[in-house]
C-alpha positions as CSV (number, residue, x, y, z in Angstrom):
1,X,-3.4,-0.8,-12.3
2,X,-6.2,-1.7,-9.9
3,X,-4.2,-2.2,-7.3
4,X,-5.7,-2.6,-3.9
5,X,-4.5,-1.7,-0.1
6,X,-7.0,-3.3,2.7
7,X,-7.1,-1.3,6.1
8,X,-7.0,-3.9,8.9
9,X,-6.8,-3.8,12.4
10,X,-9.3,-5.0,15.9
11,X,-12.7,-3.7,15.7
12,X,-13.1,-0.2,16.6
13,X,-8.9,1.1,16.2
14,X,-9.9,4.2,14.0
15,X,-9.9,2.2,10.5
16,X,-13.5,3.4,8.8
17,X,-12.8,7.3,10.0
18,X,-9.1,6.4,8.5
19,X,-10.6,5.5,5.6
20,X,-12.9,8.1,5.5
21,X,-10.1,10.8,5.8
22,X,-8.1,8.9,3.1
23,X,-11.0,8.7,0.6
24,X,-13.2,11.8,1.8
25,X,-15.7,9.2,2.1
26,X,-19.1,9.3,5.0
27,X,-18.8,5.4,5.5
28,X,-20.1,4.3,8.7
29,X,-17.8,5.0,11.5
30,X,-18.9,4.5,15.3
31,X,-17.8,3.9,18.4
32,X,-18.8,-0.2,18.5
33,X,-17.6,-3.2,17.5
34,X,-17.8,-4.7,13.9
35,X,-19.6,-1.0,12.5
36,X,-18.1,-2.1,9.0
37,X,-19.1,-5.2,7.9
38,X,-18.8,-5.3,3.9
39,X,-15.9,-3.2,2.8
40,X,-16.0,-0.2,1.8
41,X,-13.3,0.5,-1.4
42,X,-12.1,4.1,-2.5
43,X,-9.7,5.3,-4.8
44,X,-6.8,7.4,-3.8
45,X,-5.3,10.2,-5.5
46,X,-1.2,9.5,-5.1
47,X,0.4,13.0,-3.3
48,X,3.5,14.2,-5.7
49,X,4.9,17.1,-5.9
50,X,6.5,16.5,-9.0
51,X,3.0,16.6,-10.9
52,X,2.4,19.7,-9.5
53,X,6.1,21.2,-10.9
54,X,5.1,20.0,-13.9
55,X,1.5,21.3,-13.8
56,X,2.8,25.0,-12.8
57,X,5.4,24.8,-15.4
58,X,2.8,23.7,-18.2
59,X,-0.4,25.0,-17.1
60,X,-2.1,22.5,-19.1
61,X,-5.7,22.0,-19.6
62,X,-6.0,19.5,-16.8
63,X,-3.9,17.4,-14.6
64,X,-4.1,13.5,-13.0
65,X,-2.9,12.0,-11.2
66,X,-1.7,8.5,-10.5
67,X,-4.0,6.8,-7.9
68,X,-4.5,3.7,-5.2
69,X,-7.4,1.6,-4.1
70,X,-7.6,1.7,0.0
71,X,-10.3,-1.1,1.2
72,X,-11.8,-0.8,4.8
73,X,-11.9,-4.3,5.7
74,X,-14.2,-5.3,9.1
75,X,-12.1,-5.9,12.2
76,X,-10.7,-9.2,12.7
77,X,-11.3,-10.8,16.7
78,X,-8.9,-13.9,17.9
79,X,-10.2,-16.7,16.8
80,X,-10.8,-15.2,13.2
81,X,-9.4,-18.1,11.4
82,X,-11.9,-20.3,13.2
83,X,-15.0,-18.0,12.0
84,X,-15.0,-16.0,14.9
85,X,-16.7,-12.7,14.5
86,X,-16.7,-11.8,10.7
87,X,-13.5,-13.5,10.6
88,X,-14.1,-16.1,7.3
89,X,-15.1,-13.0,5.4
90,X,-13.0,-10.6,6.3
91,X,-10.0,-13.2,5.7
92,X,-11.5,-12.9,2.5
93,X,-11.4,-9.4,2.0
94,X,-7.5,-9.6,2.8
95,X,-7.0,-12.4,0.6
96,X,-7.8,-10.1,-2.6
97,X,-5.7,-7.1,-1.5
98,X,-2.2,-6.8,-2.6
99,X,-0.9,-5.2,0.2
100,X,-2.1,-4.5,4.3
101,X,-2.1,-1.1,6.1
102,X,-2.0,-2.4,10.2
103,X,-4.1,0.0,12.2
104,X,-3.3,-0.1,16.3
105,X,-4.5,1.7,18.8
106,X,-2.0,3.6,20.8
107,X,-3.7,6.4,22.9
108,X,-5.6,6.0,26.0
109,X,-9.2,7.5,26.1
110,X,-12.2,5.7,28.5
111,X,-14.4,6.8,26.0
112,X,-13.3,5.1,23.3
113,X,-14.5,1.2,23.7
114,X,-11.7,-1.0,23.0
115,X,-12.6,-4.8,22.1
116,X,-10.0,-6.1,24.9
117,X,-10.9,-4.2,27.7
118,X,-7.6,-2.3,27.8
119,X,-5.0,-0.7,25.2
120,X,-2.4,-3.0,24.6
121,X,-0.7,-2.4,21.1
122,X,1.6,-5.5,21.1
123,X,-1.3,-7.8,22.1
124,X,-3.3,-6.4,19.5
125,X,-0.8,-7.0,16.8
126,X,-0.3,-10.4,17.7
127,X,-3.4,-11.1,17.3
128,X,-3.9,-10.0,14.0
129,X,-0.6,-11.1,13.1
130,X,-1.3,-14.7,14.5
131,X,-4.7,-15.1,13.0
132,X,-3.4,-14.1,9.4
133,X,-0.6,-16.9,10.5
134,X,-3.1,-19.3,11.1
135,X,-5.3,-18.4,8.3
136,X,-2.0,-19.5,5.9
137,X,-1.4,-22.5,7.8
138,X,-4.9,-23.7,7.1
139,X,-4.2,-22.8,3.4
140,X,-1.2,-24.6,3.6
141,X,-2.5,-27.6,4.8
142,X,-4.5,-28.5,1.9
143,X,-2.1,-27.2,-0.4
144,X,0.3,-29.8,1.4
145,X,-1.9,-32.6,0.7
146,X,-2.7,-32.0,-2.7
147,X,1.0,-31.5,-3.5
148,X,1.4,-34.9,-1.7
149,X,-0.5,-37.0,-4.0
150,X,1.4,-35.7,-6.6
151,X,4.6,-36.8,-5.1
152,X,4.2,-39.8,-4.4
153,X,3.6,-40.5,-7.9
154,X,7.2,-38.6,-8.9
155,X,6.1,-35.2,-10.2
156,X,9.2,-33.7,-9.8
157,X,8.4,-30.0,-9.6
158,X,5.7,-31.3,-7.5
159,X,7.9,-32.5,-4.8
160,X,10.3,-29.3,-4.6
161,X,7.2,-27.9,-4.2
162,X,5.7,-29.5,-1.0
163,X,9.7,-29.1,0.1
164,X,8.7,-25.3,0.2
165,X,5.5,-25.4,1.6
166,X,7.2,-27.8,4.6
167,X,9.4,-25.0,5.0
168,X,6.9,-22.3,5.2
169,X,4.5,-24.4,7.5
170,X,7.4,-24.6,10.5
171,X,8.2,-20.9,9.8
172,X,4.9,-19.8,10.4
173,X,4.0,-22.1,13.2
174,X,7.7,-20.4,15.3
175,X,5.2,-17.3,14.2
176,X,7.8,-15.7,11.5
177,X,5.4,-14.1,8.9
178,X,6.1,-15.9,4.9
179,X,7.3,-12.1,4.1
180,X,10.1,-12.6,6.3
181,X,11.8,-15.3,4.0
182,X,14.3,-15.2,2.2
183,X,13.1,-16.9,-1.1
184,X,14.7,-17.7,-4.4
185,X,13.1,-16.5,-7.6
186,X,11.1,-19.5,-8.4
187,X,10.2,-19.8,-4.9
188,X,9.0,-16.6,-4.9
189,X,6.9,-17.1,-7.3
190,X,5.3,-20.4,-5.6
191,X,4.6,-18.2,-2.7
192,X,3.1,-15.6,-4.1
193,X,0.7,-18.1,-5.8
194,X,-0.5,-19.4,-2.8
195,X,-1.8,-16.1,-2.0
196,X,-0.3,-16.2,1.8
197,X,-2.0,-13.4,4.0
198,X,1.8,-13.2,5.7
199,X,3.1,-12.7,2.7
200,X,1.5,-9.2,1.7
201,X,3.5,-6.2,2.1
202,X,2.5,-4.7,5.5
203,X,2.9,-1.0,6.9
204,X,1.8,-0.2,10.7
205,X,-0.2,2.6,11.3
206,X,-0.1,3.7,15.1
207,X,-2.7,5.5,16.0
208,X,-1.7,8.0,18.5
209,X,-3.1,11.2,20.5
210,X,-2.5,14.7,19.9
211,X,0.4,15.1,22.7
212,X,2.7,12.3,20.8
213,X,2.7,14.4,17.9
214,X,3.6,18.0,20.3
215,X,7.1,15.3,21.3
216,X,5.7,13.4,24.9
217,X,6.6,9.9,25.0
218,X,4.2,8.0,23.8
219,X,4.9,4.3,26.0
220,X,2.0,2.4,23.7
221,X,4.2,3.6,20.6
222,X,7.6,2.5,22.0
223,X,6.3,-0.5,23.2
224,X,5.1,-1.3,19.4
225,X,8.1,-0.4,18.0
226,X,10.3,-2.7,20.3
227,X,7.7,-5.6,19.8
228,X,8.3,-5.8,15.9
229,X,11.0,-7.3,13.8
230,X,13.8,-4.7,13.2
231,X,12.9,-5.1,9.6
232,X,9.8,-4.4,9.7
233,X,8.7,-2.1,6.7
234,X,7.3,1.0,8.4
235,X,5.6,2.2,11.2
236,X,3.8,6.0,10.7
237,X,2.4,7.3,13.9
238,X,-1.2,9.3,13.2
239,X,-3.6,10.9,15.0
240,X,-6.5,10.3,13.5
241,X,-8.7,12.3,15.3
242,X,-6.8,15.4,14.8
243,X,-6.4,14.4,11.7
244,X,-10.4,14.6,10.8
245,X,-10.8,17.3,13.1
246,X,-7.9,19.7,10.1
247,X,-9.6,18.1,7.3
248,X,-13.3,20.4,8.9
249,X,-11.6,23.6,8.1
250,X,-11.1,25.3,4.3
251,X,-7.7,24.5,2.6
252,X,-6.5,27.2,2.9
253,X,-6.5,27.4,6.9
254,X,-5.5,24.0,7.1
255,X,-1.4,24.9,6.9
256,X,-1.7,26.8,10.2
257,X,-3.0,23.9,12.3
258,X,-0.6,21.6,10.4
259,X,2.2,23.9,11.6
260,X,1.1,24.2,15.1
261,X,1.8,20.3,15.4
262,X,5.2,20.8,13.3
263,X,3.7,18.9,10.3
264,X,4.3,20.5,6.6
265,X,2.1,17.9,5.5
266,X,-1.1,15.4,6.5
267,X,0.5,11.9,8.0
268,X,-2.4,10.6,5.8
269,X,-0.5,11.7,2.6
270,X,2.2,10.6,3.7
271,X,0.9,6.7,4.4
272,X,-0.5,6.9,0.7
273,X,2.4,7.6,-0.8
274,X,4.4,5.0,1.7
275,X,1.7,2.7,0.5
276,X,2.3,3.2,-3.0
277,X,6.1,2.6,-2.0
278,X,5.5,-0.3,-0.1
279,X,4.0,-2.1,-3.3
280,X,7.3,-1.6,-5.4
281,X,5.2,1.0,-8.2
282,X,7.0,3.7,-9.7
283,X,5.2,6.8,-11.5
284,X,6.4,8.1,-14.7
285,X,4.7,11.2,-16.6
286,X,3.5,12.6,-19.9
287,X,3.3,16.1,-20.2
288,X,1.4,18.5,-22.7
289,X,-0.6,22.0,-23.0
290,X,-3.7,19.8,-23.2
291,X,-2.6,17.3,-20.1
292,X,-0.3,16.8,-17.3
293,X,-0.9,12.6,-16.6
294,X,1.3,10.4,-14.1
295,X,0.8,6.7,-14.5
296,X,1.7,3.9,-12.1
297,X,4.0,1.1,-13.4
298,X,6.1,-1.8,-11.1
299,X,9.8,-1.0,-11.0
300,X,11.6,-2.5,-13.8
301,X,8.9,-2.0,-16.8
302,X,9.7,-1.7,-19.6
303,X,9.3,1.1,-22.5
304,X,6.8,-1.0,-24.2
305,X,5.1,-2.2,-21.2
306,X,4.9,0.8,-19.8
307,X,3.0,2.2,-23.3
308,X,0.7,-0.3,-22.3
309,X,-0.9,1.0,-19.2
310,X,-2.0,4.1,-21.8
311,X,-3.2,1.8,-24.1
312,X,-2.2,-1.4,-25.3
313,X,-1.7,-0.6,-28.7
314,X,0.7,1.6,-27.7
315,X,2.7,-1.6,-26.7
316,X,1.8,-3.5,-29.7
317,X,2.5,-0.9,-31.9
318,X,6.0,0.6,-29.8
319,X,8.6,2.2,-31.8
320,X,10.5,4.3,-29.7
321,X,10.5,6.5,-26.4
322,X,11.9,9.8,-25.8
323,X,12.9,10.4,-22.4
324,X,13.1,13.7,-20.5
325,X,14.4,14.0,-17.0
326,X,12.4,16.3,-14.6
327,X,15.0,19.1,-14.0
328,X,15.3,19.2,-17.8
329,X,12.1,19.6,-18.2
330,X,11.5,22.7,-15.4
331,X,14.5,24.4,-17.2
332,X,13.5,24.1,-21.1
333,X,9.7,24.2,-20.1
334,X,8.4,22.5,-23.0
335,X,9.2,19.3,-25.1
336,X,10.2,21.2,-28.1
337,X,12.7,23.6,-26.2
338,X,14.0,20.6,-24.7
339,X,14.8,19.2,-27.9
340,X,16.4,22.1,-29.4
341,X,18.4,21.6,-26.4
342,X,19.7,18.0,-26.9
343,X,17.9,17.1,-23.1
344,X,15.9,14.7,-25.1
345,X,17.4,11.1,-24.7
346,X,15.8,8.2,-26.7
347,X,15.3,4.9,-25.8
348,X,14.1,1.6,-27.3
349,X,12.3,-1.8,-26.5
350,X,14.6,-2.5,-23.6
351,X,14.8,0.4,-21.7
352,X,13.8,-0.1,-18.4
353,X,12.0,3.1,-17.2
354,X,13.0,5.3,-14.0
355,X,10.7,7.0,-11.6
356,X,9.7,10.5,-12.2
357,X,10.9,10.1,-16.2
358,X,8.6,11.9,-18.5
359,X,8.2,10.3,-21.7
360,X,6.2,11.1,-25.3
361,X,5.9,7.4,-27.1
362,X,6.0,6.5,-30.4
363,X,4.1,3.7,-32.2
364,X,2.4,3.2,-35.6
365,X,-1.3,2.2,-34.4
């Protein structure tokens, strides 16, 4: 689907050797300010286990799976929304993402340069936080007065409107992000079309040391925590160091450091597939000897819509779905055995299709 995820943070938090772990990419990652300047974009294979049941059940000829675009975006200073730094570009970057992954600091080490002086993770949060504010304010404002103009000369739609955008201005200036709203559909829609930087989902990623993983208090993490709104999506402490110190040894001796921190899996897979979460996608499958395939699709597709991210003559040409639930599928093994069984359910044009279904399509192109 092309969907996008932009890592942001202050300079120098952990977000290139982040997105190096996430992508198993060698960008640039050192221990100054501003070491990313144009961002770097790699594509995400999505962890589920599911695909993998499916893949040991079928042993087909080869298995994908569904994916997500992480972009390391440079690291924003106060002052960004005024140019400071690489702010104008990297406010940029953010604009084209669909949603933001946080990164703060929250372990102390003196050898680790921190752009402040001194770790502080709720001062480095607000400023991110207000400079995307104020980025959407200054977007706002000439939205405002073009949507004035319009007004005054009775454009009806045009004056509920600049109603909204009022609304939104004083929200952000008491520093309450445009996510935080509670908007009717068609507002909704106006919003997202001003592409608001406050308005993209956002998921925190503290990055911690080694002992806040082993249970000690972390007082950087806490003090995160209590700073943020109580519906704030998510917040996934990581060490990232340790993290790219596993990811050095083979596979298959990666489990046994894993388990000496009490982790059964990577934090990292476990942002990716938050991520995915965060953006409202769902993943159904289609299963075969030749290939096992999950495919990403927004909650509430349709059958015919969700052809469509195959190939759109599969939507143009839709006739039917037949639907197979997972368990079904473990227990028959195969399409045809799940047939014979009557696990085989089928559905039309307006079926609206469930995560983890497994579908064949029909459709005369």
């Amino acid at each position: 689907m092309g969907l996008e995820t932009g890592i942001v943070g202050l300079p120098n938090v952990g977000k290139s050797t982040l997105f190096n772990l996430l992508c198993a990419q060698q960008v640039l990652s050192e221990n100054y300010p501003f070491c990313t300047i144009k961002p770097n974009i790699g594509v995400v294979p999505v962890p589920d286990e599911r695909l993998t049941q499916l893949k040991d059940c079928i042993n087909p000829q080869q298995t994908i799976p569904t994916s997500i675009s992480f972009v390391d975006i440079a690291g924003l200073v106060k002052g960004a929304s005024k140019g400071e730094g690489l702010g104008n570009q990297c406010l940029a970057n953010i604009r084209e993402v669909d949603a933001i992954v946080h990164v703060v600091r929250c372990f102390e080490d003196d050898s680790v340069i921190h752009v402040a002086g001194s770790v502080d993770p709720v001062f480095d949060q607000q400023v991110i936080n207000e400079e995307l504010r104020l980025a959407d304010l200054n977007t706002l404002s000439k939205k405002e007065a073009k949507l004035a103009r319009l007004a005054k000369v009775g454009k009806k739609e045009a004056i509920t409107e600049y109603k909204l955008v009022q609304i939104v201005q004083a929200q952000l200036r008491n520093s309450i992000d445009a996510r935080a709203l509670t908007l009717t559909e068609d507002e909704a829609t106006w919003v997202n079309s001003w592409q608001l930087l406050t308005y993209k989902p956002m998921i925190y990623l503290a990055n911690v040391d080694e002992a806040t993983l082993q249970g000690q208090h972390n007082p950087h993490l806490a003090a995160l925590q209590q700073s943020l709104p109580a519906d704030t999506t998510q917040i996934i402490p990581v060490c990232i160091a340790l993290e790219a110190e596993i990811m050095r040894f083979p596979p298959e001796e990666r489990q046994e450091y894993l388990a000496a921190y009490q982790l059964t899996d990577t934090s990292l897979s476990q942002l990716i597939a938050a991520t995915y979460k965060l953006l409202g996608l769902i993943t159904y499958f289609t299963a075969g000897p030749k290939e096992v395939h999950a495919w990403t699709i927004p909650q509430g597709t349709l059958a015919p819509q969700a052809a469509g991210v195959i190939h759109s003559d599969f939507e143009k040409g839709f006739i039917k779905a037949e639907i197979i639930t997972l368990p079904d599928y473990l227990t028959y093994q195969t399409e045809d055995n799940c047939r014979k069984a009557g696990k085989i359910t089928i559905a039309g044009k307006n079926y609206v299709v469930q995560d983890g279904d497994i579908i064949h399509f029909h459709h005369h192109i």
